[in-house]
C-alpha positions as CSV (number, residue, x, y, z in Angstrom):
1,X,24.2,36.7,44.7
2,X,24.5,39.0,41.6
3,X,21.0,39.5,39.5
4,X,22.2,37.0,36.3
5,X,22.4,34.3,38.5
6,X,19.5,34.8,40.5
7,X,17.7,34.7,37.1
8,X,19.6,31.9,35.9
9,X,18.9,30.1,39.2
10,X,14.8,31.3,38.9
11,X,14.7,29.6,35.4
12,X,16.2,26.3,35.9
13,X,13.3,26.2,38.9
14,X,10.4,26.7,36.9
15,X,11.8,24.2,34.4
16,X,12.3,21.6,37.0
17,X,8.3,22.3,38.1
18,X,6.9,22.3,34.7
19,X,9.0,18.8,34.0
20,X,7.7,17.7,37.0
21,X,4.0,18.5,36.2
22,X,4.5,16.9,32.8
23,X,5.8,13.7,34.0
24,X,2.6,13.9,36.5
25,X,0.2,14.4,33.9
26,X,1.7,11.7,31.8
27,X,1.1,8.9,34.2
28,X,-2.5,9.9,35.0
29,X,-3.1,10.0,30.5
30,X,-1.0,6.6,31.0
31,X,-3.7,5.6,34.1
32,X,-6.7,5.6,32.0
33,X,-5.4,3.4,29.3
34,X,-4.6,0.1,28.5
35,X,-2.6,-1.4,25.9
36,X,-4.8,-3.3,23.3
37,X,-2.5,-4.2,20.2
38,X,-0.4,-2.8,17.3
39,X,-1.0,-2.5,13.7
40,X,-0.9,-1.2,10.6
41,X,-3.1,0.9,8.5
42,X,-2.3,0.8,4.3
43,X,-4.7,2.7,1.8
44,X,-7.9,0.9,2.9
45,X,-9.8,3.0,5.2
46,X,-10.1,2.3,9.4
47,X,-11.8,4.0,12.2
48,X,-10.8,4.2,15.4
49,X,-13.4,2.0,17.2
50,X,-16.0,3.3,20.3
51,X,-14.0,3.2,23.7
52,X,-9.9,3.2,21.9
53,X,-7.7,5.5,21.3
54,X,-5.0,4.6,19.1
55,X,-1.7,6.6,18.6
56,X,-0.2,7.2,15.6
57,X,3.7,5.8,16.4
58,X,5.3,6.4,12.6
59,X,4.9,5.7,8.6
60,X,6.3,3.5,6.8
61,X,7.1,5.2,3.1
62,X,7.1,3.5,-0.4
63,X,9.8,5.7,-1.3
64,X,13.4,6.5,0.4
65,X,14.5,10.4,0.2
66,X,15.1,11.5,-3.1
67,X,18.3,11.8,-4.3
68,X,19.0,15.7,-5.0
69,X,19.4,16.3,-8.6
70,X,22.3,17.7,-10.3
71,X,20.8,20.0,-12.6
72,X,18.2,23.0,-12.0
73,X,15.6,20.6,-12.6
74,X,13.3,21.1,-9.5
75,X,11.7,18.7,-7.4
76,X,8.5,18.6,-5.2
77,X,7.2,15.1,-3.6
78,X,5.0,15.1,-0.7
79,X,3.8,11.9,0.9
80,X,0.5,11.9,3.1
81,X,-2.1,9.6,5.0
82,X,-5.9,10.7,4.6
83,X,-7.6,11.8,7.6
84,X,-11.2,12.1,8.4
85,X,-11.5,12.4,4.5
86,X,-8.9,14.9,4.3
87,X,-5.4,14.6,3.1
88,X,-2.5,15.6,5.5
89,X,0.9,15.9,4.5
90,X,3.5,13.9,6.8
91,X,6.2,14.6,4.4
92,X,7.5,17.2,1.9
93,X,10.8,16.8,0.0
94,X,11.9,20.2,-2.2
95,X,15.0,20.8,-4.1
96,X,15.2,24.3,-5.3
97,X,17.7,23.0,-8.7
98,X,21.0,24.7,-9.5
99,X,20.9,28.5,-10.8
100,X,23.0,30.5,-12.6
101,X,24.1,33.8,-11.4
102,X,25.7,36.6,-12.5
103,X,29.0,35.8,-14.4
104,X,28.4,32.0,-15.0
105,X,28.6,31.5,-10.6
106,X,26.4,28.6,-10.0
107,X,24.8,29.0,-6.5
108,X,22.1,26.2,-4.7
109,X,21.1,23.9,-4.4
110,X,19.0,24.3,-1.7
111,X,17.1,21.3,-0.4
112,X,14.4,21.3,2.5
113,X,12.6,18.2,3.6
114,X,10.0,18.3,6.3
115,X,8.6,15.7,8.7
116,X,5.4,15.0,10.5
117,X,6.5,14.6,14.3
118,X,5.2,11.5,16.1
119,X,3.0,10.4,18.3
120,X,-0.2,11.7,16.5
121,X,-3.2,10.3,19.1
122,X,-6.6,9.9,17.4
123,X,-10.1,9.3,19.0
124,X,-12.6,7.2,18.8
125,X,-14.8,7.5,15.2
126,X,-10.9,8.9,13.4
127,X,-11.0,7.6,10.2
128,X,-7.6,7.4,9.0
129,X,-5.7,5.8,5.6
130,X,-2.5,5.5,4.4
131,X,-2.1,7.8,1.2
132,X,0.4,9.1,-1.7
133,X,3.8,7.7,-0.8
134,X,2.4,6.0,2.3
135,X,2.9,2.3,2.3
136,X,1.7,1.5,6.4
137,X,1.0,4.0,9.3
138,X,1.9,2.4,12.3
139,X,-0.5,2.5,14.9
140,X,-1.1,1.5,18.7
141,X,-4.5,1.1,20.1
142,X,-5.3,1.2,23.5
143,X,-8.8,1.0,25.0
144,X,-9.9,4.0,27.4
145,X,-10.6,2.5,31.3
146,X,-13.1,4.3,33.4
């Protein structure tokens, strides 16, 4: 056996152990909860009551993407959920505009939008709300079993 494919062969083990300890690990988190309920959290503050965890599954925005202008008008929205009395951005839309180069060539636009990834899991005493551009944050509790 030549020495790429040994490597190869090498690699695609220890990914096949590590996937293996993660599924492990995954059932004994899974083990020492229990399913309570879902809901949703709008602009009024929660907390995460003593003995639950709850797990943040997605938001719910008041506004779609934005629509990228035409012009070389920028544009900067971010959305975000307050957290322990903090906010935290969960998305950012920016739209650099059109600009002029050298002999009239337009170049752009460039447009970047950015994403919180899901699940967030809070613990007990989190206090959590939703915030600018945040209509619901859509959450699953689950109490913590001994």
């Amino acid at each position: 056996m030549n020495k790429p494919m040994r490597n190869s062969i090498l690699i695609l083990l220890k990914s096949a152990l590590l996937m293996g300890l993660l599924v492990v690990s995954q059932n004994l988190v899974a083990q020492n909860l229990q399913f309570g309920k879902t809901k949703f959290i709008d602009s009024k503050t929660d907390t995460v009551p003593a003995g639950k965890v709850w797990k943040i599954e997605s938001f719910v925005y008041s506004q779609s993407i934005a629509v990228c202008p035409t012009s070389n008008t920028s544009l900067n929205i971010s959305d975000s959920i307050i957290l322990n009395g903090r906010n935290l951005m969960v998305r950012a839309q920016r739209f650099s505009g059109l600009h002029q180069a050298w002999s009239n060539h337009t170049w752009g636009p460039e447009f970047f939008l950015w994403e919180q990834k899901t699940p967030m899991w809070l613990p007990t005493g989190t206090t959590i709300a939703a915030g600018r551009g945040v209509m619901y944050i859509s959450v699953l509790e689950f109490k913590e079993s001994p």
